[in-house]
N, C-alpha and C positions, 0 to 999 in steps of 0.2 A: 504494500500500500504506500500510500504515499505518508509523507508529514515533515510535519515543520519546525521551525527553530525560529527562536526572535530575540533581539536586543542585544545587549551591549555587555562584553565579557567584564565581568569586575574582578580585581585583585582580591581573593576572598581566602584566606588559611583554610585548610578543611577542618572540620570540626576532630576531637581528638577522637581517637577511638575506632571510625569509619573504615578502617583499612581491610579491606576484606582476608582473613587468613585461609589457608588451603589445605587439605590434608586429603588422605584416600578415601574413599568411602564407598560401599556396596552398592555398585549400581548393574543391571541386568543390561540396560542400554550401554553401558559402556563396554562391557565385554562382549558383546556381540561383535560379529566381522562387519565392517563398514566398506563393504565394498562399490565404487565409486565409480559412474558412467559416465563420459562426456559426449558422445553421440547422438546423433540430434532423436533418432528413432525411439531409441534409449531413456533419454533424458524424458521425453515425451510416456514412454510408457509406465516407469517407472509412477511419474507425476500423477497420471494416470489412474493409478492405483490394480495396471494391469499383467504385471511381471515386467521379465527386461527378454529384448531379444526373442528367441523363438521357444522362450521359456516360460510360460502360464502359469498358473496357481495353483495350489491344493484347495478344494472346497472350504469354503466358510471363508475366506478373506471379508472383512468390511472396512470397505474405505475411508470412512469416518476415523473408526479405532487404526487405521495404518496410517493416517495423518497425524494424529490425537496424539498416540503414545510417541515418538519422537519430541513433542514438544510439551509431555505431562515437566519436563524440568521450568515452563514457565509459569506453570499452575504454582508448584512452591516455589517459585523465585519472586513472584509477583501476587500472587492470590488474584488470579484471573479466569474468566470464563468467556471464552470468545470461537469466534469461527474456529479458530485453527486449533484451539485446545478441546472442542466438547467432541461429544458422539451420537448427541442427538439430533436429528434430523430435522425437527420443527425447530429447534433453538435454533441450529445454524440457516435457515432458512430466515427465521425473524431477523440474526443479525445483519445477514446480509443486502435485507429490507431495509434495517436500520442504516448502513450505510452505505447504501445507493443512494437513499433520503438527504444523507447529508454530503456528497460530491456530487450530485444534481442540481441543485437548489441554487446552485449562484447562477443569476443570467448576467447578461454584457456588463451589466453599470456594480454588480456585484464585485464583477473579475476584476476593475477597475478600480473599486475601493479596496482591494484584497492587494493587489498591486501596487496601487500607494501607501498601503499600509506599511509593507514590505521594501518600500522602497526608503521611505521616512525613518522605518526601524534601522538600516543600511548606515542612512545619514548621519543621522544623531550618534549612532554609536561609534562611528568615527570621531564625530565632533566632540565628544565628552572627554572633560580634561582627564578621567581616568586611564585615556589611554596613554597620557603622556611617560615617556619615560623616566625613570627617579633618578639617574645619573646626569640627563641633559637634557637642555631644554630646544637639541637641532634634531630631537629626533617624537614623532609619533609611533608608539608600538604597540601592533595589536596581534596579542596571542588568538589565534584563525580555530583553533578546534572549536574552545569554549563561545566563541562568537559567531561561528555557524550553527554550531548546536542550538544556542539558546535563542537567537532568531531565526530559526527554522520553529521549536517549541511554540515559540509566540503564535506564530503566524497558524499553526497546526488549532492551536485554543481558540484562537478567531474564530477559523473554518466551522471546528468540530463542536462547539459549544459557545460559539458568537460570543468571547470573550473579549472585550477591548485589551488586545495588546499594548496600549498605552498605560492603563491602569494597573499591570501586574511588575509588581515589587521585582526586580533585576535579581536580589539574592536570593528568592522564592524558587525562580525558574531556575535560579542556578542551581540548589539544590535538588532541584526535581531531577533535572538534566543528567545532572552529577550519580545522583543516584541509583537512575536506571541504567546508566552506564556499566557501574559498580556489578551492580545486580543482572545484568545480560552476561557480563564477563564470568563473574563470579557460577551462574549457572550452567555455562558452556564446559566448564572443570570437570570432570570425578574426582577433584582433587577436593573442593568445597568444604568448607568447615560449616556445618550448618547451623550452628548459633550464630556466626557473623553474615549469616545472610538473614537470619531474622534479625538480628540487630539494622541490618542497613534498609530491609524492608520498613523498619518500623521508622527509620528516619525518614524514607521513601514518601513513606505514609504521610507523615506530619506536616511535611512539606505540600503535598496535596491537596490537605486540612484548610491551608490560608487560601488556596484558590475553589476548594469544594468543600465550604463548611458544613454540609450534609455527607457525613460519613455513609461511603455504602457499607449496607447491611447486609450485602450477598456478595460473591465474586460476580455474579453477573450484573449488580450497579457499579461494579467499577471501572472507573474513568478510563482507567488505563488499559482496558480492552479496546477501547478506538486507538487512544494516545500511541500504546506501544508499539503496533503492529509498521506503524508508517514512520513515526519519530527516528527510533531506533536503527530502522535500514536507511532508508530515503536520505538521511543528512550525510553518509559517506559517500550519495550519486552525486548532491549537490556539492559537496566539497571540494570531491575530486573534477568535478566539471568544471567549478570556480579556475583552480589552480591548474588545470589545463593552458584556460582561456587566457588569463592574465597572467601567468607566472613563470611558462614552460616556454613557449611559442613567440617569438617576436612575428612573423608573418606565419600564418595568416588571419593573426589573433587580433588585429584592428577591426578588420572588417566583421567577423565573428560578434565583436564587442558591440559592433552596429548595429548589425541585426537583433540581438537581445535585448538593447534599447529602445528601436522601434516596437519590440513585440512588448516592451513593458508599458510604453507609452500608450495600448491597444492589445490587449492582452484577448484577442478575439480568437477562434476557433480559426478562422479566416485568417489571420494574419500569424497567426504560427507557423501555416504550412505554408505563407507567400515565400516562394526563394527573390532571397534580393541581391540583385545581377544579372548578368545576361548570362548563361553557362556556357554560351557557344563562344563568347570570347572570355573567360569570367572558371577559370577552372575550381575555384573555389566559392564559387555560387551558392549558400544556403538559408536552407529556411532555419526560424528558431527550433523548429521540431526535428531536424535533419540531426542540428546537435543534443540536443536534449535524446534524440533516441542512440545516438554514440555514442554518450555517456552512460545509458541504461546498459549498452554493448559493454560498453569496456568496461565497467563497473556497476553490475546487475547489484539488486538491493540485496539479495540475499545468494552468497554465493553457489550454495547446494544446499537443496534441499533433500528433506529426508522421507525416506517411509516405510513403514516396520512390514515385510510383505514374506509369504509363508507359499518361494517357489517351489513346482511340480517336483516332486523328486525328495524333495531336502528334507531331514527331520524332524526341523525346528523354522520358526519365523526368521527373519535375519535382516538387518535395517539396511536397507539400500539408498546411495546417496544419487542425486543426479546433479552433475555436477556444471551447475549454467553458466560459470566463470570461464570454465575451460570449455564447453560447447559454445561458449559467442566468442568465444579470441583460436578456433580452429582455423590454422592457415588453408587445410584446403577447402575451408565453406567459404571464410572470408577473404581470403588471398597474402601474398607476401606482407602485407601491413597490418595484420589482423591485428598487432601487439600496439598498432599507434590509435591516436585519435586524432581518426579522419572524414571528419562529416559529410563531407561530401561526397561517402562513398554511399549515402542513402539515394541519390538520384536515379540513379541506373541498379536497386539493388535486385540479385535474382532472385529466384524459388529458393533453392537451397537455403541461402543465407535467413529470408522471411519466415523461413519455418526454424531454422535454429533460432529466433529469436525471442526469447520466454521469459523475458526480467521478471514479469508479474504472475507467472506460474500458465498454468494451462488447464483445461476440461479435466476432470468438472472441480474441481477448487482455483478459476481465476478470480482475483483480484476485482474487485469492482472498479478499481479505480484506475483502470488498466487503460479505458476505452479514449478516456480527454482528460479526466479531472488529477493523475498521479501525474503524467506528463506535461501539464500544463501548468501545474502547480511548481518542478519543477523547474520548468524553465523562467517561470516571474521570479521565485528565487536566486535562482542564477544570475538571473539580469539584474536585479536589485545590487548583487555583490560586483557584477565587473564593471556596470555602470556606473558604480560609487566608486572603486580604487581607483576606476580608469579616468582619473576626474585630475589628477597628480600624480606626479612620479612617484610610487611604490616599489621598491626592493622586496627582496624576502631572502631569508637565511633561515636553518634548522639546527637546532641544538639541541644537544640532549641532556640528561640531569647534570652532567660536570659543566656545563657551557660551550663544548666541542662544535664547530660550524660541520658543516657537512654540506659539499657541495652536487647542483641538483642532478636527478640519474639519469641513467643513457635513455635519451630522446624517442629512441626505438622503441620502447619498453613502457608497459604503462606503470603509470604509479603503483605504490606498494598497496595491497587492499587490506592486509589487516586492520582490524580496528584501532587499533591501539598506534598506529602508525601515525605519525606527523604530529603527534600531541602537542609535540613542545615549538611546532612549529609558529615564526612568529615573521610577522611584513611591518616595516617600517616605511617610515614616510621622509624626505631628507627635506629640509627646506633650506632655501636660497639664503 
């Protein structure tokens, strides 16, 4: 799914205690073979809920429970009940109800307030003297994880529960941000200490509290079944799409930068897919949607997905991965550049390539927000972040906890995907 992030990173200590600890712990899913397909048939079947290859199922498969148990670690990691965690068939029906209702719902002058909202959130949080640095006063600097994240959040609370972004406390969001960070990570372990994941749920919680002073009373009134599903992937498409655009690319990242301008200024259905240039003299002719769907490519929200499936043959269930990272960057679907990003290879794209392309899953668990409203969303984020840096000369440099620079990787090659990746990464402003 899609979601969002909003405002302005603050210099904040973490509270003491929060630090997630790790240890081994008996898990059934963890010992399982995880074995892992990047083929497009494959990938497809798997998703599917229908074997892999020319290998079927043993009787009694249900699709529900082969989705479900892979992701039962966010039911305790978050106390959630959503599409992707339940196994009933009217629940997940309702939810899916429930948010179609809410990425439908905005018309033209909607996307427009949503877009200036995002684009306001951009501005200011540049312009706040917190971003200034404490050693001098020739430099602005702004740490890029926690300031995508938290203005991606924003903009997500807007959407999904018409929250004025304006009105939500920066250190609230930071918290929230922060914590489901913590807690994704901390879940993805069999290593997990599970008092400190109730401990950080609880801070999770709290945090929650000042923005939804009506505690849910079940896992299915909680918030965080919208929130989490789009938050938590979607802000690594946006981010890595940012730092593409403006940080990687001297040409042909101007024009790139125009086009996402234009579509924030008009954030139409229409004016996503206008390509702006001529292609026949103009090799790098794109629409806003051309990029936004190379960024889904090169960095799909969810790298592999999982499904607990019980093949013909075998005499146990066994979690099979399909692995969509590596099925949208195959050189021979997408060609010798599979590993760059290259939007304008959407113009002339074949069959092959169209069918390996699943950021948002496939039949029968896609994504609602697959159709306009994850892709469009975003690209107005995007365009909020390059059309704001691109306004002054910006640098960027990456360090890590000792202060080491590290300079940027081979061009060939796309950014690093893990999560955890570019943390510390920070852009500066120089002035005259």
């Amino acid at each position: 799914m899609f979601y969002i992030y909003a405002t302005i990173f603050i210099t904040l200590a973490l509270p003491v205690g929060v630090v997630i600890l790790f240890k081994r712990l008996p898990s059934d899913l963890a010992k399982q073979n995880r074995d892992s397909y990047f083929d497009s048939p494959s990938c497809k079947s798997i998703l599917a809920c229908q074997g892999v290859g020319d290998r079927g199922l043993e009787p009694g498969n249900n699709p529900l429970e082969s989705r479900a148990l892979p992701n039962y670690r966010l039911v305790k990691a978050f106390g959630i009940d959503n599409a992707f965690t339940t196994m009933s068939e009217s629940y997940l029906r309702q939810f899916k109800t429930l948010a179609t209702q809410k990425f439908s719902k905005l018309d033209p002058s909607q996307w427009k307030t949503l877009a200036k909202a995002a684009n306001v959130l951009v501005r200011r949080g540049i312009e706040k003297d917190t971003w200034k640095d404490n050693k001098t006063t020739s430099h602005n600097v702004i740490n890029m994880t926690p300031f995508v994240q938290l203005t991606s959040l924003k903009v997500a609370l807007f959407v999904l529960f018409e929250i004025d972004p304006m009105s939500l406390e920066d250190r609230i969001v930071f918290e929230v941000a922060d914590s489901i960070n913590r807690l994704w990570l901390g879940s993805k372990s069999s290593y997990t200490d599970e008092k400190s994941l109730a401990s950080e749920r609880k801070r999770l919680m709290a945090a929650l509290g000042e923005i939804f002073p009506d505690r849910p009373k079940t896992p299915k009134d909680n918030p965080l079944n919208l929130i989490l599903p789009a938050y938590e992937t979607l802000w690594r498409v946006v981010f890595r799409c940012f730092l593409e655009i403006s940080f990687r690319r001297e040409s042909p990242a101007p024009k790139w930068t125009k086009v996402l301008s234009k579509f924030l200024r008009n954030p139409t259905d229409q004016q996503s897919k206008k390509v702006i240039g001529n292609p026949e003299t103009n090799p790098d002719a794109v629409s806003a949607m051309f990029i936004v769907n190379e960024a889904l490519r090169l960095y799909p929200p969810t790298r592999r997905i999982y499904r607990q499936l019980h093949l013909a043959g075998e005499p146990k269930p066994e979690l099979l991965a399909a692995d969509i990272e590596s099925c949208q960057r195959n050189p021979k679907i997408w060609g010798k550049d599979s590993f760059q990003f290259v939007p304008s290879r959407w113009r002339d794209l074949g069959d092959d390539a169209r069918n390996s392309f699943m950021p948002f899953g496939e039949k029968p668990f896609v994504c609602p927000a697959k159709q306009d409203f994850g892709p469009r969303l975003i690209g107005v984020l995007v365009a909020a972040l390059v059309t704001n840096f691109g306004k002054s000369k910006w640098g960027h440099y990456l360090e890590d906890e000792h202060g080491t620079q590290f300079k940027d990787e081979d061009l060939t090659m796309p950014l690093k995907s893990d999560q955890t990746e570019y943390s510390e990464l920070k852009v500066f402003r120089q002035f005259d």
